[in-house]
N, C-alpha and C positions, 0 to 999 in steps of 0.2 A: 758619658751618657751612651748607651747602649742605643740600637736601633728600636728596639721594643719601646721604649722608657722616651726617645724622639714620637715613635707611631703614636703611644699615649697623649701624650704631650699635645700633639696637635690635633688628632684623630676625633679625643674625646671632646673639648671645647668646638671644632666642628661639627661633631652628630649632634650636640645639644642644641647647638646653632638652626643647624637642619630641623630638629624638631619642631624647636618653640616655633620656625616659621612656617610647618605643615598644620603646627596646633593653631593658628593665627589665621593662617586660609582657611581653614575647617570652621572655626568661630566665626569669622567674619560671612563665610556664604551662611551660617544658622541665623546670624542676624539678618542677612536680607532675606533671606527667603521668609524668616518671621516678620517684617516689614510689607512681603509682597501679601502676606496672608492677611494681615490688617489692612491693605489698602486694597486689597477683595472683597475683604468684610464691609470695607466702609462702602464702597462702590456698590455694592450692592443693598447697603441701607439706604442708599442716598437714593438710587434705582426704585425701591421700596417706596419710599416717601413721595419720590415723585410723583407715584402713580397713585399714591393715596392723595398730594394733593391736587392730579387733573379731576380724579373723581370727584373732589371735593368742589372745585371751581367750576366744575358742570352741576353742580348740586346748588350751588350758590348762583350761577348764572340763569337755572329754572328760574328759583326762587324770582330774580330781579324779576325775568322778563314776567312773570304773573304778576308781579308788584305793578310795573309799568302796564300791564293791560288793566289793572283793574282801576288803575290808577285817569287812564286815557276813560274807560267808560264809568267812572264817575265826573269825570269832567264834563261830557256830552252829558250827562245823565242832569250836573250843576247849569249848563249852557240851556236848555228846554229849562229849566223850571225857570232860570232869568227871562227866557224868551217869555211864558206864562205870565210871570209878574210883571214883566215891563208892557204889557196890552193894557 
């Protein structure tokens, strides 16, 4: 075996070696970085929503509190017409 025919011999099984694990780190950072962009995406959906639901629960918490006032002045409104009936 010739020195060339050893260099082969070991050289090339190691560049190949070397590559598949530069192809490997190269794949593996595309996956997370694709991971970090979905979990921006979501975090910002979720940011999204959330503010669509305070709006919502300030819209729903008018609502009650009108409910309860209109609520409280029919009750006075019911207490006099008992005071009336009960003379």
């Amino acid at each position: 075996m010739t020195n060339v025919q050893l260099y082969f011999a070991i050289g090339i099984p190691t560049f190949t070696v070397l590559v598949s694990l530069v192809i490997g780190i190269y794949q593996l950072n595309h996956v997370v970085n694709q991971m970090n962009l979905r979990f921006t995406s979501l975090e910002n959906r979720m940011n999204s929503l959330e503010s669509w639901l305070d709006s919502r629960m300030a819209v729903i918490e008018a609502d009650i509190k009108t409910i309860v006032r209109i609520f409280g002045d029919l009750d006075v409104r019911l207490a006099r017409l008992e005071e009336r009936t009960a003379r």
